[in-house]
PyMOL Python script that loads the backbone (N, CA, C, O; Angstrom):
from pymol import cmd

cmd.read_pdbstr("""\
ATOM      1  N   UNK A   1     -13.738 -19.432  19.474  1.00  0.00           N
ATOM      2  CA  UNK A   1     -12.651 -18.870  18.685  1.00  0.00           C
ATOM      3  C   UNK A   1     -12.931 -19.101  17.203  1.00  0.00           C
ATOM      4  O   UNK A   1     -13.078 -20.187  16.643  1.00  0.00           O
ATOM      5  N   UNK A   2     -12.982 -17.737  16.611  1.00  0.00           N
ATOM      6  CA  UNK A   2     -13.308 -17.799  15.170  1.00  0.00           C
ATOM      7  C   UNK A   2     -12.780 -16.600  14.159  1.00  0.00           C
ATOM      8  O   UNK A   2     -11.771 -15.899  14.243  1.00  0.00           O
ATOM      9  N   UNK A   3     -13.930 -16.628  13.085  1.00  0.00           N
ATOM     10  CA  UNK A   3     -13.500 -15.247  12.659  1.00  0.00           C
ATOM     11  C   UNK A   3     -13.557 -13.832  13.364  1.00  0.00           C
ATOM     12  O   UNK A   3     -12.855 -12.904  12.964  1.00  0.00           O
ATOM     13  N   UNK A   4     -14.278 -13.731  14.253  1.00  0.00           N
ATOM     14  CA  UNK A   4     -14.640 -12.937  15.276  1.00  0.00           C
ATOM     15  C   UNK A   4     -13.804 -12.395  16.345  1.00  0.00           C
ATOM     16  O   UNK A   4     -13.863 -11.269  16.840  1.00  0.00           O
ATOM     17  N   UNK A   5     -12.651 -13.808  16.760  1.00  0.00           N
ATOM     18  CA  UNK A   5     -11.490 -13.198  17.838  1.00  0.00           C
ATOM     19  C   UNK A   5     -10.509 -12.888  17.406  1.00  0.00           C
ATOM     20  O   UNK A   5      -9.674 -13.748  17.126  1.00  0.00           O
ATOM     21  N   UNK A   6     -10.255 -11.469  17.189  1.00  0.00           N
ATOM     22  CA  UNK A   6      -8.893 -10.567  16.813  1.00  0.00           C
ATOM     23  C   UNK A   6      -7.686 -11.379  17.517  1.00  0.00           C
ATOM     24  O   UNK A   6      -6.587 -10.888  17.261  1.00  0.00           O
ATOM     25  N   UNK A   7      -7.659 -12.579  18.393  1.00  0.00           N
ATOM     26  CA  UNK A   7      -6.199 -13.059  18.476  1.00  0.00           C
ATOM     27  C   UNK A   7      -5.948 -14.377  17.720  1.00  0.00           C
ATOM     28  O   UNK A   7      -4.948 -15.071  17.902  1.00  0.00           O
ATOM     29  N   UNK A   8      -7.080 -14.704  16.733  1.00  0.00           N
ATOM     30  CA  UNK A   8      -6.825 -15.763  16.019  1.00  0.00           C
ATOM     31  C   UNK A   8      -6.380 -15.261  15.196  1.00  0.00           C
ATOM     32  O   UNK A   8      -6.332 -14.042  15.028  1.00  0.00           O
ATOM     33  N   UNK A   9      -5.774 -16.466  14.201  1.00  0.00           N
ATOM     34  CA  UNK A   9      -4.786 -15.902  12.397  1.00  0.00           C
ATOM     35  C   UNK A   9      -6.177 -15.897  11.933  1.00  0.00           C
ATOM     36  O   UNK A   9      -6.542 -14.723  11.997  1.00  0.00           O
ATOM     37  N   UNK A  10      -7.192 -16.677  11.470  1.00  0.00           N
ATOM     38  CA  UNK A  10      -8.304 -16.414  11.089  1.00  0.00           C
ATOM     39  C   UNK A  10      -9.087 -15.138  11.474  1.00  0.00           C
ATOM     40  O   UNK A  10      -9.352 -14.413  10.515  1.00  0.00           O
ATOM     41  N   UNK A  11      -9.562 -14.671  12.837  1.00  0.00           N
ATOM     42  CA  UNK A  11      -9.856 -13.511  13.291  1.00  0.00           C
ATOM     43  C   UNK A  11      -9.414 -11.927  12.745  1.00  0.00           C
ATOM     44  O   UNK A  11     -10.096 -10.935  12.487  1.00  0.00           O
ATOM     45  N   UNK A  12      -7.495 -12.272  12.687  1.00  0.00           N
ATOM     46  CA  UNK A  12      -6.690 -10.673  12.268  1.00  0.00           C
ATOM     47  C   UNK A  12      -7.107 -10.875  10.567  1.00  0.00           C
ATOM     48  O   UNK A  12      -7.134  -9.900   9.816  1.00  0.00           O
ATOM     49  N   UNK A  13      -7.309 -11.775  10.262  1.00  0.00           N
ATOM     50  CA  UNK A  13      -7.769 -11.707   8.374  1.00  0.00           C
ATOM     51  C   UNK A  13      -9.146 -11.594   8.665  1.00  0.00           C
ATOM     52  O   UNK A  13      -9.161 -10.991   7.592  1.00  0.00           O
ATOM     53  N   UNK A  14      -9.926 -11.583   8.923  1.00  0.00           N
ATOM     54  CA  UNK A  14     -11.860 -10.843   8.876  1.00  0.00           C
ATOM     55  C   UNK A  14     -11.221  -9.666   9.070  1.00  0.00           C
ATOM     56  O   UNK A  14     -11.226  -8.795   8.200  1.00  0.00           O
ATOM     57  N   UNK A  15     -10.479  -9.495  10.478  1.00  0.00           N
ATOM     58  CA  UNK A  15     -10.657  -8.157  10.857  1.00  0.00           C
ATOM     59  C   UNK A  15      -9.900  -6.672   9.972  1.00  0.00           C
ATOM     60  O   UNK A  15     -10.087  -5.460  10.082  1.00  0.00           O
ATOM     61  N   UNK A  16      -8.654  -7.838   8.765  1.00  0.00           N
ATOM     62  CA  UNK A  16      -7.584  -7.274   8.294  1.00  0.00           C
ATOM     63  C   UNK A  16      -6.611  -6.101   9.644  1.00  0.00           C
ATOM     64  O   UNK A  16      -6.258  -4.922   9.683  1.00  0.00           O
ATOM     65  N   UNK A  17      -6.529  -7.236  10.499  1.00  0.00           N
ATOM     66  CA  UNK A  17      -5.172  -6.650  11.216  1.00  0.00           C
ATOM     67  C   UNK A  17      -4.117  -7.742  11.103  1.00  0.00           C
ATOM     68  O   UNK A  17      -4.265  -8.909  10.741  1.00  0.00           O
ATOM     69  N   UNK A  18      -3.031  -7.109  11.492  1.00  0.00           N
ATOM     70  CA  UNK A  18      -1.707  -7.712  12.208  1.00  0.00           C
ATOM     71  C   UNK A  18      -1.532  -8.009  13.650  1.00  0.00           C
ATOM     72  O   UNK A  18      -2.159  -7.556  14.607  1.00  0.00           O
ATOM     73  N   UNK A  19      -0.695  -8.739  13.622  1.00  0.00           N
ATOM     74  CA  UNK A  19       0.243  -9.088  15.114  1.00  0.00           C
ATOM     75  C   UNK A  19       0.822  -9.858  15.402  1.00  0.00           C
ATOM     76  O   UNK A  19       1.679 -10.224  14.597  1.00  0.00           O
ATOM     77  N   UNK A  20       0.714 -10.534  16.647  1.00  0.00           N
ATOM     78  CA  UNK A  20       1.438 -12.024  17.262  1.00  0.00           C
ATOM     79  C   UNK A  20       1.495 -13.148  16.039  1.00  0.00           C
ATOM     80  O   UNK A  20       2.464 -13.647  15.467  1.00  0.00           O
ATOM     81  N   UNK A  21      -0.245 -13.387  15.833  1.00  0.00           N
ATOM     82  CA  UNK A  21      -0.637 -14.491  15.499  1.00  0.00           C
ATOM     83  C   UNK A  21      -0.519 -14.500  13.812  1.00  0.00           C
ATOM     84  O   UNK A  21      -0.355 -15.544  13.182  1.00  0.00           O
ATOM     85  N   UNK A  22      -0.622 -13.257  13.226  1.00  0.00           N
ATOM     86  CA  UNK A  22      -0.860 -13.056  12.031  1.00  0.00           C
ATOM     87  C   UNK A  22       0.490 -11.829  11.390  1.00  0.00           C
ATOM     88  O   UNK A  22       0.065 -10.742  10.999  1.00  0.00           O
ATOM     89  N   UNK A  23       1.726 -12.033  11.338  1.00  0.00           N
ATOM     90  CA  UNK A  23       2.989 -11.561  11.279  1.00  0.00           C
ATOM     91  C   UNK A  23       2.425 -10.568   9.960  1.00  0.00           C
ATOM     92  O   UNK A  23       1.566 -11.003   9.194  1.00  0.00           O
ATOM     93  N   UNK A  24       2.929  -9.396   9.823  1.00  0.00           N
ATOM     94  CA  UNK A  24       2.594  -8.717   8.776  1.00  0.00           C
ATOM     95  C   UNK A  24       4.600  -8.173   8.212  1.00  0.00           C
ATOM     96  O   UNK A  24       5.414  -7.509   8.853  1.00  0.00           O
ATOM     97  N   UNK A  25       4.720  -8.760   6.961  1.00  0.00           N
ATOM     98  CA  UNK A  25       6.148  -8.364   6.361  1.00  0.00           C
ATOM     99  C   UNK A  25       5.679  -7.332   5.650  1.00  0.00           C
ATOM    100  O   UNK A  25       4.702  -7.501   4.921  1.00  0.00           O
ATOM    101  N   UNK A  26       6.508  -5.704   5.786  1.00  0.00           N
ATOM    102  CA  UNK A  26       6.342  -4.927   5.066  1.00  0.00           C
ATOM    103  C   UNK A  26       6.728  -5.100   3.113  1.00  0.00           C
ATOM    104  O   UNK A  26       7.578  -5.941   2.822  1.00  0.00           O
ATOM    105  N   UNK A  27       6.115  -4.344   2.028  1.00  0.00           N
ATOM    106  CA  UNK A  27       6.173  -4.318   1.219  1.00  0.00           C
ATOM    107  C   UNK A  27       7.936  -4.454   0.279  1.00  0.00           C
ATOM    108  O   UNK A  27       8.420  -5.026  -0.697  1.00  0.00           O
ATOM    109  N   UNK A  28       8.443  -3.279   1.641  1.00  0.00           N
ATOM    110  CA  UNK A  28       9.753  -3.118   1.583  1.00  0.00           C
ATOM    111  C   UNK A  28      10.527  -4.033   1.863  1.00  0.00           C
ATOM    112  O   UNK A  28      11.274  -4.396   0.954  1.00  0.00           O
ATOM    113  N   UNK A  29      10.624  -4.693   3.131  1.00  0.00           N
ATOM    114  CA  UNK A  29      11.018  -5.606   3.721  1.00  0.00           C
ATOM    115  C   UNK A  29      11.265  -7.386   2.503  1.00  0.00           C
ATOM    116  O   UNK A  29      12.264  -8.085   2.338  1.00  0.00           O
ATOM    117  N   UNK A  30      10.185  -7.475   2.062  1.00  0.00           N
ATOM    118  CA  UNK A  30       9.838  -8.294   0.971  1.00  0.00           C
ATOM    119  C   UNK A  30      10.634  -7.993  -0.288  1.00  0.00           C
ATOM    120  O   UNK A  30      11.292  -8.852  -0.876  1.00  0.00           O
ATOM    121  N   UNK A  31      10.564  -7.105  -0.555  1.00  0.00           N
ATOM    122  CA  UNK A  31      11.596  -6.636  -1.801  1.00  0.00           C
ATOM    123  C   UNK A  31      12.772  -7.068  -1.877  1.00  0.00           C
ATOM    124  O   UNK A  31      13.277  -7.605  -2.863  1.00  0.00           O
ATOM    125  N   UNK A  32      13.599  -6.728  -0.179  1.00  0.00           N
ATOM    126  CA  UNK A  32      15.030  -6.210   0.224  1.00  0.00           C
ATOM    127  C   UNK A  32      15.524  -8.049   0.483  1.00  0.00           C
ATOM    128  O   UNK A  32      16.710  -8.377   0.531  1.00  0.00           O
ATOM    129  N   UNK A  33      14.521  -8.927   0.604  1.00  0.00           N
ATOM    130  CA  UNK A  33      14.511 -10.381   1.125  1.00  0.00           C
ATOM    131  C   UNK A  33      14.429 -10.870  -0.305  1.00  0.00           C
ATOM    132  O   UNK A  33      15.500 -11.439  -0.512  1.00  0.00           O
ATOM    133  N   UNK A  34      13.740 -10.920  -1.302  1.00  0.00           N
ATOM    134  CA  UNK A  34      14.504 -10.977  -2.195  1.00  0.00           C
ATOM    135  C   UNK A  34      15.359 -10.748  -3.368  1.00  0.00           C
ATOM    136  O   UNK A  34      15.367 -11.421  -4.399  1.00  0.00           O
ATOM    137  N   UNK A  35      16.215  -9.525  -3.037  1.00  0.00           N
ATOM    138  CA  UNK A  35      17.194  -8.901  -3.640  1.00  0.00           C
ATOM    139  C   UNK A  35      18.118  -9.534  -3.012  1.00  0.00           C
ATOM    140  O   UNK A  35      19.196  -9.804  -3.544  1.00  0.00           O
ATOM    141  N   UNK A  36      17.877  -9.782  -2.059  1.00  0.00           N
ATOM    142  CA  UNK A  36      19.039 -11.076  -1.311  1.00  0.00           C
ATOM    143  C   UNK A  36      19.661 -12.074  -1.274  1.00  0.00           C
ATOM    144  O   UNK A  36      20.806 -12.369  -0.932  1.00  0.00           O
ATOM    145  N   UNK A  37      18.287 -12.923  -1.899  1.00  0.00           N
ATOM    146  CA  UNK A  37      18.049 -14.111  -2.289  1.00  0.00           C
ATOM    147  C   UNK A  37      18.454 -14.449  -3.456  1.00  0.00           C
ATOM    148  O   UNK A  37      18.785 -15.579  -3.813  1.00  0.00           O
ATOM    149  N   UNK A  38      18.434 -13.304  -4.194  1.00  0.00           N
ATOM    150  CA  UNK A  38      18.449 -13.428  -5.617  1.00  0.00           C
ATOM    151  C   UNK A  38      20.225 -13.590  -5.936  1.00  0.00           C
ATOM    152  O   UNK A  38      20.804 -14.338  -6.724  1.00  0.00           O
ATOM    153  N   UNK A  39      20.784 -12.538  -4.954  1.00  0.00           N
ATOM    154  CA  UNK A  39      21.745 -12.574  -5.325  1.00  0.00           C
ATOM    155  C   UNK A  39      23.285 -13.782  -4.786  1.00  0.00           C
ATOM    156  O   UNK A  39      24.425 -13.903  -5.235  1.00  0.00           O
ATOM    157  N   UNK A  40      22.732 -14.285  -3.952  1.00  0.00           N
ATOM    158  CA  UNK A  40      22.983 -15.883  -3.434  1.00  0.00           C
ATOM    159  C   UNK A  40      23.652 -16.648  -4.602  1.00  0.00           C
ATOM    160  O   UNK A  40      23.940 -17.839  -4.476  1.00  0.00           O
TER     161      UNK A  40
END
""", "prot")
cmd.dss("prot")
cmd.show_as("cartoon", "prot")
cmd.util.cbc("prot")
cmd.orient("prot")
């Protein structure tokens, strides 16, 4: 298990994917989290 296995967090970053192991927050999503925050 390395950079090589797409189900490691190390693996989905070589491979630049997402998933289980490696959560991907959209651009949007990030924005709207803190416009949220902000306003707390």
């Amino acid at each position: 298990m390395g950079r090589g296995d797409r189900r490691t967090k190390k693996g989905k970053i070589t491979a630049g994917s997402y998933g289980i192991s490696r959560p991907h927050v959209s651009p949007a999503k990030k924005k709207a989290a803190a416009k949220k925050a902000a306003s707390k």
